[in-house]
C-alpha positions, 0 to 999 in steps of 0.5 A: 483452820478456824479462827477464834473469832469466827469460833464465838460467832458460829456459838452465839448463832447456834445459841441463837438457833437453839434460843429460838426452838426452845421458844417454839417448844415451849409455846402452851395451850392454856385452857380456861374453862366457864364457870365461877371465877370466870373474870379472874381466870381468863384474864390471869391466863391473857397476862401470863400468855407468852408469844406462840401461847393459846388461851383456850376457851372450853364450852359455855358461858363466861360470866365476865363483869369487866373489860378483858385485856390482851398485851402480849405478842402473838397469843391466840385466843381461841374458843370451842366455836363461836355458838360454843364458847361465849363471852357474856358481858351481862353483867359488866360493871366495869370497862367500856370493851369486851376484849381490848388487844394491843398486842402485835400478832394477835388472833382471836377466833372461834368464839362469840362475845355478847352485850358489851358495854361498849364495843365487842372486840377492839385492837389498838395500835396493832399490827397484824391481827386476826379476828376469825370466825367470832360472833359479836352481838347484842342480844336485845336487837337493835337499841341506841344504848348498845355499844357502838362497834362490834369488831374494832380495829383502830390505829392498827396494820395488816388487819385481817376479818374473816367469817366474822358475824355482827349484830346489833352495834349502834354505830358500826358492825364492823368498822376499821378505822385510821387502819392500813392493809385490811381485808375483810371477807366472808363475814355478816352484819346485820341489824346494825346501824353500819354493816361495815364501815371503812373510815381514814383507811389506806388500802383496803379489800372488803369482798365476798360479805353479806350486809343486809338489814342495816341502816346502810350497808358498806360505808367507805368514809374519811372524817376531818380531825383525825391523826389519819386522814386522807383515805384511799385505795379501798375496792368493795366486790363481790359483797352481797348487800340487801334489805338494808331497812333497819330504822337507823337508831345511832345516838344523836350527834353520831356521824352515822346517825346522818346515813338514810335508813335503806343505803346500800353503799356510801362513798363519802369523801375518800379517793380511789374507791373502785365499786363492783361486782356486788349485788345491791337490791332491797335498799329504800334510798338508793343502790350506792349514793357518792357523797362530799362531808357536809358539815362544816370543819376546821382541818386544813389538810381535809379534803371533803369529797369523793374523787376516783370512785368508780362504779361498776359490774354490779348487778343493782335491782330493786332500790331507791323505792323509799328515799329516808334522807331530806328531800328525798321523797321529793326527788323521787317523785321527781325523778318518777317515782324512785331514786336511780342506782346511783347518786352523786350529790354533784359537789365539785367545790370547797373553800378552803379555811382562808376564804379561797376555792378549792380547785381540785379535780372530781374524777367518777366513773359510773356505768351502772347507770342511769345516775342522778347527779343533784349538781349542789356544786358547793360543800354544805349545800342542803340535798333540798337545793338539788337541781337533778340531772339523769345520765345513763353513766357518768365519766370519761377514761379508765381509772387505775383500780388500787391494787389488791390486798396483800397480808403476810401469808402466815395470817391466813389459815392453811387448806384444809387437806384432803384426804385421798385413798392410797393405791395399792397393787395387788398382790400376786 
């Protein structure tokens, strides 16, 4: 016999199961269409957006004159494709962001925004979101006054980028900040100042991209100050990076405006870093340069330089023929005419913020050699005090690659499936 107790708790399950259908019968498609009123409309329809909801865009032009914001959990903002459904911020008067998202579970795919005032598209504090065959650009080419990032999440969890094109961002393209479990596949950045950069980031996966005609192409940096700190367990392969010879054009003071025009891949005071499989050629200043933060800084638990990096596998050609950094002409001509496929500034040492000696251990494993190691020694050494040396590799031993990526199966997209022809018997 059942009892009374267990007769409510079978109700309250059953209330809860009917609750939870009738929140996924109830999930809309909201369009919105171009055209007048285009502000007003697409931000009504991102406030009253509930969890499973799809803002969809329709073809054309929205003319928006502010920011745009997302708040809600689990809404898709999808367009009609990214060169169909354009958000154009020509005319912005307001906001520093095109789409500022906050809420966890968000999607945005299938559609371009252009000419931000500041940044493309940025999510904050999120967890799990999705950025899928968007196009962020400025129009006019490379200039100082463009925004600074295209596609910017920061502060934020299981971050996934796929099929994502940039152009034009006066920092970086692509940038993930202070983030955790990313991957960023299949994408393109060009004519930025960054292509991609990882910066304060746990446990990141950039693979199968193309960066090409940047200052620098991929940038795996930690910076002091931050509320993250202590960047790790990144791999970059399988990426093609080429051609990375636009004039660097960050404003002045901005920490990429230190990066050489013609760097292909920069590691910079991160830890477990693992380089491979990614062809890396056409890059004036050098093929993949490993680097210790230079400037001064007041951070007690910061650590300024690149440990457990290795690099290997990749297919390096032609770089390293027009070093953009101080001193750089020089050591090429030192070296016999151009910079070889690696470099390693040679920092082994920093002093802490009460006067002592940092006295931790610089593990690298480089193969694609030869390597230049510029043995400054000391944090905040000048490049023109390099005394270079040349190996054919550099580091002894395996270092343990980071593990891959995993981000929950129902942000990725399913296969398409295919289709095939029943067979039939024949009838008698």
């Amino acid at each position: 016999m059942i009892q009374f107790g267990s007769r409510l708790m079978i109700a309250a399950l059953c209330a809860a199961a009917l609750s939870s259908l009738a929140g996924a019968v109830e999930a809309r498609i909201i369009h919105v269409y171009a055209g007048s009123r285009a502000q007003e409309r697409l931000q009504t329809a991102l406030i009253d957006a509930k969890p499973g909801d799809v803002v969809s865009l329709g073809v054309g032009r929205f003319e928006l004159t502010d920011s745009l914001s997302l708040d809600q959990k689990r809404v898709t903002l999808k367009g009609a494709g990214r060169g169909l459904s354009v958000l154009s911020f020509d005319h912005q008067t307001a906001g520093a962001d095109g789409l500022l998202i906050t809420g966890d579970g968000a999607v945005i795919s299938d559609l371009s925004v252009e000419n931000a005032k500041a940044n493309g598209l940025k999510a904050k504090g999120v967890d799990r979101i999705t950025f899928r065959r968007v196009r962020v650009e400025w129009t006019a080419g490379p200039k100082e006054t463009n925004g600074a990032y295209g596609v910017y999440p920061v502060s934020s969890s299981h971050v996934l980028i796929d099929h994502v094109l940039v152009r034009g961002a006066s920092d970086a393209g692509i940038y993930v900040g202070q983030s955790s479990e990313i991957v960023i596949q299949n994408s393109e950045a060009s004519y930025n100042v960054a292509g991609i950069e990882i910066e304060n980031c746990y446990h990141a996966d950039v693979h199968s991209n193309l960066s090409t005609h940047n200052a620098g192409g991929i940038l795996v940096f930690d910076l002091p100050g931050l509320p993250q700190m202590g960047g790790h367990s990144v791999r970059v392969y399988d990426n093609t990076v080429v051609n990375n010879d636009t004039p660097n054009f960050a404003p002045k003071g901005n920490i990429v405006a230190s990066v050489p025009t013609g760097t292909g891949v920069m590691v910079m005071a991160n830890r477990d870093v693992h380089v491979f499989d990614n062809m890396i050629d056409g890059n004036g200043s050098a093929a993949v340069l490993l680097v210790a933060y230079l400037n001064a800084f007041k951070d007690p638990t910061y650590n300024p330089l690149p440990r457990d990096v290795a690099v290997h596998g990749n297919r390096i050609g032609h770089n390293g023929y027009d070093p953009k950094f101080d001193g750089g002409p020089i050591l090429a001509k030192l070296l016999g005419g151009a910079i070889p496929p690696v470099m390693w500034d040679g920092v082994i040492r920093y002093k802490h913020l009460d006067g002592t000696a940092s006295t931790d251990i610089v593990r690298l494993l480089v193969s694609d050699g030869p390597v230049v190691n510029l043995n400054l020694k000391d944090q905040g050494t000048p490049v023109t005090s390099a005394n270079p040396s040349i190996a054919t590799a550099l580091g002894e031993g395996p270092l343990v690659e980071p593990a891959p990526v995993v981000l929950p199966a129902a942000m990725y997209e399913p296969p398409a499936r295919k289709w095939s022809p029943k067979k039939h018997k024949a009838k008698a």
